[in-house]
N, C-alpha and C positions, 0 to 999 in steps of 0.2 A: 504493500500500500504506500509503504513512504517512497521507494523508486517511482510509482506510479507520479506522485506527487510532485516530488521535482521534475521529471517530466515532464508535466505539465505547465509546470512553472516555467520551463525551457521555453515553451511552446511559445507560450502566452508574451513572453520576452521581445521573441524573434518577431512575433505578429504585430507586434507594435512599435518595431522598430521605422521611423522612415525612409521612402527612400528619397535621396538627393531632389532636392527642387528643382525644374529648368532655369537656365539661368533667362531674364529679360531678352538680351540678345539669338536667344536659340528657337525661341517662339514667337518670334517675327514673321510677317508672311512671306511664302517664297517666293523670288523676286517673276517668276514665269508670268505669278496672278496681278502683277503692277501692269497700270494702265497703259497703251500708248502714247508716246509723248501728243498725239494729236488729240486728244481726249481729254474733255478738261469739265468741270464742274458747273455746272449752272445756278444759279443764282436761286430762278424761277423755274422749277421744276416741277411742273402741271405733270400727276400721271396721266398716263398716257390714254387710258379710255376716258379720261374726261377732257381730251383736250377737243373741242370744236373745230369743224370739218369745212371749209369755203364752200358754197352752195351758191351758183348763180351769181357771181361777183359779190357774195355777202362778206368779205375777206372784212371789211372795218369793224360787223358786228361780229365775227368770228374770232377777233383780236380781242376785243373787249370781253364778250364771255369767257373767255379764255383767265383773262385777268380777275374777273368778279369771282372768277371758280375759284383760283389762285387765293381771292382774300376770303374764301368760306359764302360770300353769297348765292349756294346754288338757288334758292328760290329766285334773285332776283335775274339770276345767269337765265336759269330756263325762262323765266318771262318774257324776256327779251330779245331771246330768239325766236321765240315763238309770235314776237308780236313788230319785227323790225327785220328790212332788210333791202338791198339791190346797192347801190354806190351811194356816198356820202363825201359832205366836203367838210371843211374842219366846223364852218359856222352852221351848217345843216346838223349836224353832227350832235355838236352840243348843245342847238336847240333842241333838242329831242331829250336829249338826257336833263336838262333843267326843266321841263317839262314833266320828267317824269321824276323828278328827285332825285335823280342819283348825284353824289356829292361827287367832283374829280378834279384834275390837274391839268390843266395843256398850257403847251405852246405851239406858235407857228409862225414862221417868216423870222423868227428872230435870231436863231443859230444860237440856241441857247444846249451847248452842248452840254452845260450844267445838271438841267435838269433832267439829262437821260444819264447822267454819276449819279443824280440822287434817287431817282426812281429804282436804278441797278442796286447801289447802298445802301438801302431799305427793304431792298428784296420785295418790291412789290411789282416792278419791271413796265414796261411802259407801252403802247402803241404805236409803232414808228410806219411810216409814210415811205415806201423806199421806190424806185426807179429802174435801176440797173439791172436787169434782167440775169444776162450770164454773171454775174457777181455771186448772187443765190442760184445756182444753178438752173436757170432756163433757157433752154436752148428757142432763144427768140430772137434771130437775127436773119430778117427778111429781105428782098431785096428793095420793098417799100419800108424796112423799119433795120437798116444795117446795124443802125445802135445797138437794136434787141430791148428798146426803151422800154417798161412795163409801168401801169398804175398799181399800186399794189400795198396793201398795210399788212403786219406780222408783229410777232410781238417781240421786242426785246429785251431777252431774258439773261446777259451775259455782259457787262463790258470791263475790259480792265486794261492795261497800257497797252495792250497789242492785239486783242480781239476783241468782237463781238459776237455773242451767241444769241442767235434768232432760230424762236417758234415759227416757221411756216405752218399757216392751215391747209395750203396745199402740201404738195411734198411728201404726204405719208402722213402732216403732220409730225415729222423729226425736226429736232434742234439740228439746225447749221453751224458753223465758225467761220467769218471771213476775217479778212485784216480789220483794223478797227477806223485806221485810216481810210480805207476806199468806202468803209462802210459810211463814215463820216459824212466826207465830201458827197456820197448817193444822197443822203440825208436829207443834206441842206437844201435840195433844192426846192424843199417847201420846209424844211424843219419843222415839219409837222409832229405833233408828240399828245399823247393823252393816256391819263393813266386812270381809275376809278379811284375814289377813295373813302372805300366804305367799311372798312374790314381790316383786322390785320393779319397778315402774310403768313401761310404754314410756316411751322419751326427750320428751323438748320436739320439738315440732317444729322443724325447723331451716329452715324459710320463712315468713315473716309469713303468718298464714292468709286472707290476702286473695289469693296466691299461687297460690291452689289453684282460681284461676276459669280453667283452661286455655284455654277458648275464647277469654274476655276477652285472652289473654294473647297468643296466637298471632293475632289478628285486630288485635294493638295492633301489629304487628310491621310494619317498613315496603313489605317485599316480599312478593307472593300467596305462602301456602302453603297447606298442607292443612290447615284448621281443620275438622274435625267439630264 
């Protein structure tokens, strides 16, 4: 009985012994699941089945619900679409929306490049007015239109010393990146800009958005699991 006993007491010793902790450095992700360097975070990240679809040149109200989603107003988002749409101009525009209450921001004509850093800053991201066709990739250059010139509004969800990231509602709906320069200059040439201001802005993410390559993540993993 008393062999028995220490015996057990061995057991019980070794079972509770720990083993060594990873160190910080060791349990870092592995560098395969890092992003491309062309792949960069957005600011305004509307998921993706709520982001609104251009229907019949609605691109201006497709912008803006886009954004009202963005600051939590979906009742007023679906109202809106459902009750508003074809082309608009910046004073068409906002007659409609003081009209119907909605509180917001704009500029135009004034190259107030300001308030698309603070609309981005705030993470509430803005309605931009752009032009340049092949810039956001449209193959629009005709031999009546060589520019490839477009009307066209999207939302700008991204800017920071060197790029701009732009929601297209056409496109799939995918965020873009062009230079932030060319994006600029397409801009101005109505600096047109409007943002909602009714709401405030989903949180930050709280994952490095490189995070979010699941597959990558669960296939980094040391034991077989179930990666779709």
């Amino acid at each position: 009985m008393r062999n028995f006993s220490i015996a057990a007491l061995i057991f019980l010793s070794i079972a509770f012994i720990q083993e060594p902790q990873p160190q910080p450095e060791n349990i870092l992700p592995p560098e395969n699941i890092l992003p491309p360097e062309n792949i960069l975070p957005s600011l305004v990240n509307l998921p993706y089945h709520m982001r609104e679809t251009n229907h019949n040149g609605n691109c201006v109200h497709a912008s803006f619900v886009n954004l009202l989603r963005w600051q939590g107003q979906y009742e007023w988002a679906d109202w809106w679409i459902s009750t508003h749409g074809g082309g608009e101009t910046d004073t068409s525009f906002t007659r409609d929306l003081e009209a119907a209450g909605i509180y917001y921001a704009q500029t135009a004509f004034q190259n107030d490049v300001a308030f698309l850093e603070e609309a981005c800053a705030t993470r509430r991201g803005a309605c931009v007015a752009v032009y340049d066709g092949p810039l956001y990739g449209y193959n629009s250059r005709t031999r009546k239109n060589p520019t490839g010139r477009i009307a066209h509004m999207v939302c700008l969800v991204h800017l920071d010393a060197d790029t701009a990231g732009i929601l297209d509602n056409n496109h799939d709906n995918n965020i873009i990146y062009v230079d932030r320069d060319a994006f600029i200059k397409d801009w101005k040439s109505t600096a047109w800009a409007v943002t909602p201001l009714m709401g405030t802005p989903a949180p930050p993410q709280l994952w490095r958005h490189y995070e979010t390559n699941y597959r990558a993540l669960c296939n980094s993993f040391s034991y077989s699991g179930y990666c779709r």
